[in-house]
N, C-alpha and C positions, 0 to 999 in steps of 0.2 A: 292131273296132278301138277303138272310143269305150270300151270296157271294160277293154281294156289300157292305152292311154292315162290311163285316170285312176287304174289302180295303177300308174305310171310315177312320177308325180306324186306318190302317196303316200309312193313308194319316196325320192324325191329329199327332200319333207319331214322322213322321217325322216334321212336323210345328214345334211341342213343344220344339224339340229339335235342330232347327236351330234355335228358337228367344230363347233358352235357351243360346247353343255355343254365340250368336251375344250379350248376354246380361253380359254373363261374357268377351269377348274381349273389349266389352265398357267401364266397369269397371276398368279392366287393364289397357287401354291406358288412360281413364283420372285421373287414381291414376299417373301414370307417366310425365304425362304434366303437367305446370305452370297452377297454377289456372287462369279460366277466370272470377271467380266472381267478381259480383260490390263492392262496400264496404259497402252495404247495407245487402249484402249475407252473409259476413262472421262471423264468429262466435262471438258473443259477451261476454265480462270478465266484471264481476263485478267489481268497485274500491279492493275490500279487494283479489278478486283473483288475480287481476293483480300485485297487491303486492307480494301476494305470489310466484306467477309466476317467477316474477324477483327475487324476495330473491331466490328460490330456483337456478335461475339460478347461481345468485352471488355465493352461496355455490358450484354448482358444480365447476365453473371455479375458486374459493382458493380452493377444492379437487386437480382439476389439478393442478394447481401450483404447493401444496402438493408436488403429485406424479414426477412433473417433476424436479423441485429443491428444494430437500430434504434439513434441514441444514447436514452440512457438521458434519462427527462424528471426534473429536480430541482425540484421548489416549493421559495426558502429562506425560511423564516419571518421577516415582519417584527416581530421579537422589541422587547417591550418598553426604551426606550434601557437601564436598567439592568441588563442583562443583554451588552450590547456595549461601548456608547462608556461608557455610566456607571461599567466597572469599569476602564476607563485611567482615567476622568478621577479615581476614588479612590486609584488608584495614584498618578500624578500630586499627587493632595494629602496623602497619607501622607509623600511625599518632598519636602516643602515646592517641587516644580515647578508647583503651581496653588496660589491661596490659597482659592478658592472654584471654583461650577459653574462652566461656561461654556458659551454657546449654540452658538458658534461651529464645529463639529466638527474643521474643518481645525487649530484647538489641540491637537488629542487626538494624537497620536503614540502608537502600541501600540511599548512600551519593549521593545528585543532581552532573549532570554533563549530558552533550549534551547525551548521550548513555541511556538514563531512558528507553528506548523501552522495556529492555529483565523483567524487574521489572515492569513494568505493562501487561505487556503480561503476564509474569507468575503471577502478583496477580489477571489479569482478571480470568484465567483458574481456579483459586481457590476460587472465589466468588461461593456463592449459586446460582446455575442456574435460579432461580426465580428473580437475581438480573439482570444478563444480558440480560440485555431490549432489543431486535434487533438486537442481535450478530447474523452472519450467520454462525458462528460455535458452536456445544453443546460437551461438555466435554465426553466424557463414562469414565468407571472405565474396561472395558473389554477390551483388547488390540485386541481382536479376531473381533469385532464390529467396529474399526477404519476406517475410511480412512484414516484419517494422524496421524504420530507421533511427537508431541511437545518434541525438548529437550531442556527445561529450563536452559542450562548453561547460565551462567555473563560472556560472554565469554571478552565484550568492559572494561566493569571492572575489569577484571583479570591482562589487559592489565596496567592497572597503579594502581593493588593493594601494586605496591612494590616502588609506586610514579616515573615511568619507568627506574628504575635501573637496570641493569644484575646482578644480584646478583654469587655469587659460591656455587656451589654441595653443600647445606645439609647446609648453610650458612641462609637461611630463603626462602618466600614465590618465587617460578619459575612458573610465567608463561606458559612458553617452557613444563614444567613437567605435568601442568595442563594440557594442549593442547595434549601432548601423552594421558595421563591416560585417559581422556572423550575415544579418539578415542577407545583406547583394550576397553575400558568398552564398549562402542556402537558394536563392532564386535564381541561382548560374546552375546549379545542377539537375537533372532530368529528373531523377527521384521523386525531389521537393516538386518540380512541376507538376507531374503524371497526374496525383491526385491534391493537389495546391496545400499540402503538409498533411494530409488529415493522419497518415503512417509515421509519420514520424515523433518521437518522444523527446522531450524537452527538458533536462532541470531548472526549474524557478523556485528554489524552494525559499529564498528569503519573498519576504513579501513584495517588495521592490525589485526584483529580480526581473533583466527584461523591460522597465516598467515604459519605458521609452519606443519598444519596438512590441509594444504585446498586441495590437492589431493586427498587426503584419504575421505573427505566430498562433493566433489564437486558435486556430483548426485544430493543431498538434496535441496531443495528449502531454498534457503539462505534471511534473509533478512537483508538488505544491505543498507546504504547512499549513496553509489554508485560506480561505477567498476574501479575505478581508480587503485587499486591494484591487480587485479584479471586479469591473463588470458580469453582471449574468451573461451576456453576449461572450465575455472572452474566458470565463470559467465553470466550470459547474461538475459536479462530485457525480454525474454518470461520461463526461466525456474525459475527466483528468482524474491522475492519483491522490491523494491524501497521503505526505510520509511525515514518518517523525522524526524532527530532529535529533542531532545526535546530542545524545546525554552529555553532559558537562561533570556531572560528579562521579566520585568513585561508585561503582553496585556495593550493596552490603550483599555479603554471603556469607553471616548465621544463616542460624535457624530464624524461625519466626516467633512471637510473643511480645511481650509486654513491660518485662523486668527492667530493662535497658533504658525502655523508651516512658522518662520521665515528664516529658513535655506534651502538651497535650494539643497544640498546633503551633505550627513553626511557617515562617514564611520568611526570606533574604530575597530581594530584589531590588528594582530600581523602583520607588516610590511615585514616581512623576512620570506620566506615559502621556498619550493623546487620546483621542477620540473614545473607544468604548475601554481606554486605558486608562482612564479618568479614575475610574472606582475605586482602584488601588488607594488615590490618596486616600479617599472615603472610609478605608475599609480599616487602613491606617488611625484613622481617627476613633472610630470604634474598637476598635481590637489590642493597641498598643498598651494601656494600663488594665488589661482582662487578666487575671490570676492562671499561670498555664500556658501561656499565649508566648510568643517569640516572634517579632516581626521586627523586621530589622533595612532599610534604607541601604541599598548596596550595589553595587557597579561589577563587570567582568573584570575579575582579574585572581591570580592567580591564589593569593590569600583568602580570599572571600571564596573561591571556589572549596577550599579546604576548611573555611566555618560553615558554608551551605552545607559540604557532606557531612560534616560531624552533627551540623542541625538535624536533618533529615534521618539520618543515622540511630537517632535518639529520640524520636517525636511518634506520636501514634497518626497525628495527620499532617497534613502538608496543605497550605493556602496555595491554590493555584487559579490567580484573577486576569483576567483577559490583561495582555499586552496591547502597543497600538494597534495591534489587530488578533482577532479572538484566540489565538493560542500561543504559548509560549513553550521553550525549550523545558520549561520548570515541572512542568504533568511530568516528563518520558524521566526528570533526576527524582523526581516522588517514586514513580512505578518501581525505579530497579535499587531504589533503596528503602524498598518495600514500606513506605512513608504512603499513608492512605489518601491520596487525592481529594482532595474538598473544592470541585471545579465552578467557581464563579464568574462565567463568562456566557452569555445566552446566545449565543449566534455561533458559538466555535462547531468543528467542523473533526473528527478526528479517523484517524488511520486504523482500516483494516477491519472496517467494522460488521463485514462480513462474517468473520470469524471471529471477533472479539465482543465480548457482549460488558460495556465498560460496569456498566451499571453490578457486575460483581466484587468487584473491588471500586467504585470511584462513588463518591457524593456531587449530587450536581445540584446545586442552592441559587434560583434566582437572583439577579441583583440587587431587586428591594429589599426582598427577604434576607439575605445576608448582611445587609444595610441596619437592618433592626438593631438599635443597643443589646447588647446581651442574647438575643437569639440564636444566633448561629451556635457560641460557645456552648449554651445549655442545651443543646441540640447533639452535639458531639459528645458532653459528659455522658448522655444518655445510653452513648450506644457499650453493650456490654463486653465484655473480653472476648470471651465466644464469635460476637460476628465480629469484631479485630480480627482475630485469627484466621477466621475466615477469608476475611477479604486480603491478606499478608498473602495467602495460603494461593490464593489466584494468583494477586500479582507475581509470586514466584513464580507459577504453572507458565505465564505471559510473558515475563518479561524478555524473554528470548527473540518477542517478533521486535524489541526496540533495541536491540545490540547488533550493529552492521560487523561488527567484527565477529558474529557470531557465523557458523559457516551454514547454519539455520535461520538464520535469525531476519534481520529486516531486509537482506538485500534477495531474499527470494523472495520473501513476501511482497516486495516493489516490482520486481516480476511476474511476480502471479496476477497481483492486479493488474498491470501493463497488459499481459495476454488474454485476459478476459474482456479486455477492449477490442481485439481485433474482430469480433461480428460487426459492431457497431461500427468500428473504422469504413470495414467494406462496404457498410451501410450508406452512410455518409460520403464516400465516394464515388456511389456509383449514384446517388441522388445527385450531388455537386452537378455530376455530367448531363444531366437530363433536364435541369431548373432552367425557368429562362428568367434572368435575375428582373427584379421590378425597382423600383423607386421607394423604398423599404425606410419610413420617418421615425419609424420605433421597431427596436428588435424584436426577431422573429425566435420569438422561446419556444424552440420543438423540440426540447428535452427537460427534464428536470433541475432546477438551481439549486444551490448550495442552502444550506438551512436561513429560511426566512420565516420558521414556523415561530420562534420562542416556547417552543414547549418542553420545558426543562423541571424534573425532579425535585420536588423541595422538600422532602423527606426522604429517610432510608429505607432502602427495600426492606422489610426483613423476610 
């Protein structure tokens, strides 16, 4: 008995431990397969947990966000005064509004004119952080903490603090002098060194801007009105920004429609341009005796800025022909006084076009084609009230990304592109480090250039 007894036992050992093994295998393969419960089986949330449930979820997924796009850190250089307040304050004494320096800063008023970008760029970076409401970039005061480096020069203002005169050596305010000094000063500091500018951000927004020292800066992320002057080597619309200048006329804010606006395209400019600004005359010639039509031969100043907005104001389109270089300030006084852009320039270049898809509100017309006697006009009679409305109805929804005084408006959007550069920057700087330079007779285009397509809209979406 004592003998079967203790294979009794064995026997049960083993049982125990085969529906043990068989009870943890079951376990594991239904932890790893899709539930088959009904929805009667599954677990039940209270209202206030399932609240919670989801907030906490909502919290994790802004953690990640968080972590995955940080705002972007801006060091901005505290640039020597002559390179900021000192080039109002010579504009100022060019134009007999100062008779000498002054200590005082709050005297210095940076004077309206198309180039306002670098003047609120640099007063955004200088508000209290608390102030800039949804900027995707945060100022630091530690350079070592950066990713990019801001340098505040006036550089579009520099450009006609002397009211564009060549002046002589030692005779008054140089441009040209100013344009050296920035550069020795930026190549005295570590920063600019580390990665030979490619972090750093630059205002050129007049075309000329720079044009003297743009070899020596062309790494930096430039922002720009557009390439017209630039080498593909020293520009191009994946390594720099596209901004728009600032508007010169008043915004209309009616409503939108048609009542008002009797004219049936409107243009006021300077008639006589250069290079791909030629057209204008051309267009001039065509357009000036058209029944509807308003073109008008006209210079900066203060009167003619107050016929431009009453033109605009009043018109259903707006002529907007390439300047001496493909864009002009005259698109961004169309957009916000909701005057329908009619863009005659094949090579321009415009801002934000990530998010903006122009082709909703803008007509863009070849050169020859708008050259046509009579075509262009019978082309715009065509289009009916409906898409007017429409495209009025955009440019309202839009015209916010072109008002830097807006506290939405264009000076975040010059930061959002600015911080979509920094993969690239890193890119670019950690290649810099690793090339070993050659004897390079033609540039080496390893990015994208600014529109050399000409492939431009000669009819309206509908």
């Amino acid at each position: 008995m004592a003998r079967k007894s203790s294979l009794l036992k064995k026997v049960a050992v083993v049982v125990f431990s085969v529906v043990a093994v068989y009870g943890l295998l079951n376990v594991s393969v239904n932890t790893s397969l899709p539930s088959q419960s009904s929805p009667s089986d599954l677990p039940r949330f209270s209202v206030s947990g399932s609240r919670q449930l989801f907030r906490d979820e909502a919290d994790d997924e802004e953690q990640s966000k968080d972590r995955v796009s940080p705002r972007v850190r801006v060091y901005m250089y505290d640039l020597p005064r002559k390179f900021t307040y000192g080039i109002i304050e010579q504009h100022a004494i060019a134009r007999g509004v100062l008779k000498e320096s002054v200590e005082d800063l709050a005297q210095l008023k940076y004077p309206g004119h198309q180039h306002m970008h670098e003047w609120y760029l640099f007063s955004d970076l200088n508000r209290p952080e608390k102030d800039r409401f949804g900027s995707p970039v945060v100022r630091v005061m530690d350079p070592s903490e950066a990713d990019l480096f801001y340098v505040p020069v006036f550089s579009s203002l520099s450009l006609i603090a002397n009211a564009g005169r060549p002046v002589e050596p030692g005779s008054g305010y140089s441009d040209e002098e100013m344009q050296e000094s920035l550069v020795e000063w930026l190549e005295e500091q570590e920063w600019w060194r580390r990665n030979n500018g490619h972090d750093h951000v630059i205002p050129a927004g007049d075309p000329n801007a720079l044009y003297r020292v743009m070899d020596r800066v062309k790494n930096s992320v430039l922002l720009v009105a557009d390439f017209g002057r630039l080498r593909p080597e020293q520009g191009s619309f994946v390594k720099d920004v596209v901004i728009p200048y600032s508007h010169r006329v008043n915004p209309f804010n009616g409503e939108i429609g048609v009542e008002e606006r009797n004219t049936l395209l409107f243009f006021m400019g300077n008639r006589y341009r250069k290079d791909g600004g030629k057209v204008r005359d051309l267009l001039f010639q065509v357009l000036e005796n058209e029944e509807g039509v308003i073109i008008k031969h006209g210079t900066q100043s203060r009167e003619n800025r107050r016929a431009a907005t009453k033109g605009m104001h009043t018109s259903k389109f707006c002529l907007n022909p390439a300047g001496d270089t493909p864009s002009a300030c005259r698109l961004f006084d169309s957009i916000v006084s909701l005057c329908i852009p009619v863009i005659v320039s094949d090579d321009i270049e415009l801002p934000f076009e990530d998010v903006i898809d122009y082709r909703k509100f803008s007509i863009f017309v070849e050169s020859n084609a708008a050259l046509q006697p009579g075509s262009l006009v019978q082309m715009l009679r065509k289009v009916e009230t409906e898409k007017i409305l429409e495209y009025q109805r955009e440019m309202k929804f839009v015209k916010r990304y072109y008002d830097y005084t807006d506290g939405n408006g264009a000076v975040n959007e010059i930061w959002r592109q600015v911080s979509q550069k920094v993969p690239l920057i890193k890119l670019m700087s950690n290649r810099d480090r690793r090339l070993v330079r050659g004897n390079l007779t033609e540039p080496n285009c390893s990015c994208l250039c600014s529109n050399q397509t000409g492939l431009i809209i000669t009819s309206i979406e509908q």
